[in-house]
mmCIF file of the C-alpha atoms, coordinates in Angstrom:
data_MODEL
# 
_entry.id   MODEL 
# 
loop_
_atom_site.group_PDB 
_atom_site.id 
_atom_site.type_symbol 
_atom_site.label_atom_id 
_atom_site.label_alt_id 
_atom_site.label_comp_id 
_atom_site.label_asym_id 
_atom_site.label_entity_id 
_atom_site.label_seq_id 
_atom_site.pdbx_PDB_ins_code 
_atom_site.Cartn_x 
_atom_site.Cartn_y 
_atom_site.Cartn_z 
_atom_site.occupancy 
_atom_site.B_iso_or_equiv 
_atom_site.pdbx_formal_charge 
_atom_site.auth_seq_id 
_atom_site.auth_comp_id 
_atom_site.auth_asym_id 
_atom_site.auth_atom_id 
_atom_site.pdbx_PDB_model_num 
ATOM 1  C CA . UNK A 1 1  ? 68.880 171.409 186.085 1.00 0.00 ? 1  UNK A CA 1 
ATOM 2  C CA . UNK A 1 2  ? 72.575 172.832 187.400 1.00 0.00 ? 2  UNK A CA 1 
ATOM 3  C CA . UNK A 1 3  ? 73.430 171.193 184.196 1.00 0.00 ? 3  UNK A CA 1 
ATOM 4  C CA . UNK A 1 4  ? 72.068 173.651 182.287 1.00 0.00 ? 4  UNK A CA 1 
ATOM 5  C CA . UNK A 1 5  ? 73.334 176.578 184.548 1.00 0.00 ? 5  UNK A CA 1 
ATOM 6  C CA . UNK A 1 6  ? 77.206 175.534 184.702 1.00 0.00 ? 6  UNK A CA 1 
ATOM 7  C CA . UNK A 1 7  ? 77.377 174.716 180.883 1.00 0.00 ? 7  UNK A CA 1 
ATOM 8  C CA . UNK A 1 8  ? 79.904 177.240 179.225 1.00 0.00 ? 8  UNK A CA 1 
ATOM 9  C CA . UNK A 1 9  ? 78.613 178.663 176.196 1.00 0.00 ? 9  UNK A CA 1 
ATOM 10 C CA . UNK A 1 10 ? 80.987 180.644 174.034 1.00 0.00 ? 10 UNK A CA 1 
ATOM 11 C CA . UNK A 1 11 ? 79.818 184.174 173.314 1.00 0.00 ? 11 UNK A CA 1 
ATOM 12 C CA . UNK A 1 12 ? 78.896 185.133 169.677 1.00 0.00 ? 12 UNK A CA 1 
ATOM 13 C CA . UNK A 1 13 ? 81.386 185.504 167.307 1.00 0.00 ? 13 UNK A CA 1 
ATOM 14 C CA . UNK A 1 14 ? 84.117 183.917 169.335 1.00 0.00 ? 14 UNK A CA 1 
ATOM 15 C CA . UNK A 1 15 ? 84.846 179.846 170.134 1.00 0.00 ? 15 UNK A CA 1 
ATOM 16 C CA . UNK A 1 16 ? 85.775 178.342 172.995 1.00 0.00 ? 16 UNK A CA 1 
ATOM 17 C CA . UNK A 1 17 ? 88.290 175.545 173.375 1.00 0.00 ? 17 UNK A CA 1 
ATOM 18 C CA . UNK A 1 18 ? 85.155 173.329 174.018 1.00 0.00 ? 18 UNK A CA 1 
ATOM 19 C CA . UNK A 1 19 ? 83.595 174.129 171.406 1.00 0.00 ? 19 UNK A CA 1 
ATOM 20 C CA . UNK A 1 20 ? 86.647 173.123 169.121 1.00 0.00 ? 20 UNK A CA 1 
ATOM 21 C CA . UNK A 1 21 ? 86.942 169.616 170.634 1.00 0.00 ? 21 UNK A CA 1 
ATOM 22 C CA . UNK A 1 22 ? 83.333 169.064 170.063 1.00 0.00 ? 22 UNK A CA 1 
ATOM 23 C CA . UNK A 1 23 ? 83.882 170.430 166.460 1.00 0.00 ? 23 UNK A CA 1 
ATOM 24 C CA . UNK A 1 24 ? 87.123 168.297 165.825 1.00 0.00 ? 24 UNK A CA 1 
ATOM 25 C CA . UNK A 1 25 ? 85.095 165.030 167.440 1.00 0.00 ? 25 UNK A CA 1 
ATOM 26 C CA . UNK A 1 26 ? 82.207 165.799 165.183 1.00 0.00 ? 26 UNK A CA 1 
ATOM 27 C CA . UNK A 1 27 ? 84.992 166.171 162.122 1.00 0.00 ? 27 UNK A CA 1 
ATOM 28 C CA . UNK A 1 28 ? 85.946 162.651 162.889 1.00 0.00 ? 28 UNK A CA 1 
ATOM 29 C CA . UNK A 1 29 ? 82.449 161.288 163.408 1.00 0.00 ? 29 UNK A CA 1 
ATOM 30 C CA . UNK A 1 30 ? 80.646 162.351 159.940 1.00 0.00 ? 30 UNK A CA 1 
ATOM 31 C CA . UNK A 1 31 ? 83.533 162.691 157.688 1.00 0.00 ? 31 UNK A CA 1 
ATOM 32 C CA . UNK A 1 32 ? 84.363 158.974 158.300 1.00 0.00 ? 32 UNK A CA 1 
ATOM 33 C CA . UNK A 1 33 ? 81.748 157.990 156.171 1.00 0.00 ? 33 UNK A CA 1 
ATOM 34 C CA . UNK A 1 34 ? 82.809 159.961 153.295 1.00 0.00 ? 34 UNK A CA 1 
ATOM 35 C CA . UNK A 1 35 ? 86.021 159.146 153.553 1.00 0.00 ? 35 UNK A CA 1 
ATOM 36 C CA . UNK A 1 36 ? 85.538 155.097 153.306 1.00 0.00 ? 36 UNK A CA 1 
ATOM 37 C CA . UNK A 1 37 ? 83.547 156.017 150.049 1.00 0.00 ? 37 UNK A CA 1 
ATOM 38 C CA . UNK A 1 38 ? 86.697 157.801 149.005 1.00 0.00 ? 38 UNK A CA 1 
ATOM 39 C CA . UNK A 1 39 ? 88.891 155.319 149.646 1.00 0.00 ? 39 UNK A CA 1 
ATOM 40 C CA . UNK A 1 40 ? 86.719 153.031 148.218 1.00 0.00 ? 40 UNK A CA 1 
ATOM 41 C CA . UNK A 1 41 ? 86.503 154.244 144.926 1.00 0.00 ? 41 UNK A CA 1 
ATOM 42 C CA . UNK A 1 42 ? 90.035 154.672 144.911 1.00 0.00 ? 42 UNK A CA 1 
ATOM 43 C CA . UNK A 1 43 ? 90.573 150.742 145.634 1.00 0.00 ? 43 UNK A CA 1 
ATOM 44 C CA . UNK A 1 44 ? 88.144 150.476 142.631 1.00 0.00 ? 44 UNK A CA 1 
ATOM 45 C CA . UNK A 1 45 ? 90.316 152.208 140.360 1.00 0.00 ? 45 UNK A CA 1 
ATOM 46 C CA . UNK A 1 46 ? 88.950 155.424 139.954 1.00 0.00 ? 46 UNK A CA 1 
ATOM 47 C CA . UNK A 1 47 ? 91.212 158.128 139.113 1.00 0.00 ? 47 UNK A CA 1 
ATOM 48 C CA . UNK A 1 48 ? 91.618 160.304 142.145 1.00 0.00 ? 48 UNK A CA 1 
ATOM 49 C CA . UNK A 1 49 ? 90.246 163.061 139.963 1.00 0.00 ? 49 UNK A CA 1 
ATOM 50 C CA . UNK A 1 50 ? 86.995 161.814 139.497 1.00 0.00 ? 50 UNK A CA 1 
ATOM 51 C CA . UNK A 1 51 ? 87.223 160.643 142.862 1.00 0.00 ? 51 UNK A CA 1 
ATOM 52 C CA . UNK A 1 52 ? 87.922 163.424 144.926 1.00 0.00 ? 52 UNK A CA 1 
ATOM 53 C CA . UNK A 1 53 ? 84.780 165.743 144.711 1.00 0.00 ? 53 UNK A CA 1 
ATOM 54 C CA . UNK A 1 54 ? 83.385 163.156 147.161 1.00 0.00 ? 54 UNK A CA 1 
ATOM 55 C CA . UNK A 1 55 ? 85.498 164.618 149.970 1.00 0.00 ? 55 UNK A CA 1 
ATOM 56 C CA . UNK A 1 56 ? 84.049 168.327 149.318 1.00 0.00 ? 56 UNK A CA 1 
ATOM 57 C CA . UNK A 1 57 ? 80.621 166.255 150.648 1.00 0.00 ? 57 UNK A CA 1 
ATOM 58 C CA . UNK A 1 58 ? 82.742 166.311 154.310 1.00 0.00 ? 58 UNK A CA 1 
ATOM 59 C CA . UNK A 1 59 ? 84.532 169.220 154.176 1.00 0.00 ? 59 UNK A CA 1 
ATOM 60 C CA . UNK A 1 60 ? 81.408 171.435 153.579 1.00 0.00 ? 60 UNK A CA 1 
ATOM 61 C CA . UNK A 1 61 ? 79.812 169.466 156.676 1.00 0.00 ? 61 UNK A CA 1 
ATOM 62 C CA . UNK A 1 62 ? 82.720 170.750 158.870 1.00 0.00 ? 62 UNK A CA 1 
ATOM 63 C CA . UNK A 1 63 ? 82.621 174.097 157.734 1.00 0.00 ? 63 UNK A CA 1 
ATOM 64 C CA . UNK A 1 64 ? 78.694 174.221 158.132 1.00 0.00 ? 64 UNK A CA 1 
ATOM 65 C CA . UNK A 1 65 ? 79.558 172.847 161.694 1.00 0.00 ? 65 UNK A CA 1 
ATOM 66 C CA . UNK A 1 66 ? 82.160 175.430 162.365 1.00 0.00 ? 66 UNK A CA 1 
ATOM 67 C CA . UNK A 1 67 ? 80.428 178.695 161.285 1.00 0.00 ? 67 UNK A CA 1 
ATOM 68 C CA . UNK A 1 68 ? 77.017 177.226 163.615 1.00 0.00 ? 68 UNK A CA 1 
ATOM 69 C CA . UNK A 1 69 ? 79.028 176.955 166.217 1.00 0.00 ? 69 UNK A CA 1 
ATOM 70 C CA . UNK A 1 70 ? 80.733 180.261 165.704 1.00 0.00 ? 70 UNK A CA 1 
ATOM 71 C CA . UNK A 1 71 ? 77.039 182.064 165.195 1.00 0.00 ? 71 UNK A CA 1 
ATOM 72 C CA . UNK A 1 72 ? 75.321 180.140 167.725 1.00 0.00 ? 72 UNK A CA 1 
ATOM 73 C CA . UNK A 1 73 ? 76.673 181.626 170.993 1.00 0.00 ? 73 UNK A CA 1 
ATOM 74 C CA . UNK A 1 74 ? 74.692 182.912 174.126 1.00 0.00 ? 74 UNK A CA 1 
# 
């Protein structure tokens, strides 16, 4: 249980440096995905701008992931 006790925990309203390289791992981790699908269409042929509202898919993800971890704090 000292796991739980020496965890740091940013505050509310403010992120720790921890919390940004958990958010920046998790930006690599799910927008990977998205991105191949991208990239895929674009070896396809699609034009980019038919293309690119795919990548709004991951970008909302890490801004979802951002503001919970920004709102979540104890």
């Amino acid at each position: 249980m000292k796991l739980f006790t020496t965890a740091k925990i940013s505050p509310v309203g403010k992120v720790n440096a921890n919390d940004l390289k958990k958010w920046g791992m998790n930006i690599l981790v799910f927008s990977a995905p998205v991105l191949i699908v991208f990239f895929g269409q674009l070896a396809k042929g699609v034009p980019v701008q038919e293309a690119w509202p795919i990548t709004l898919i991951a970008l909302y993800g890490a801004l979802v992931d951002l503001f919970r971890k920004f709102s979540s704090g104890k």
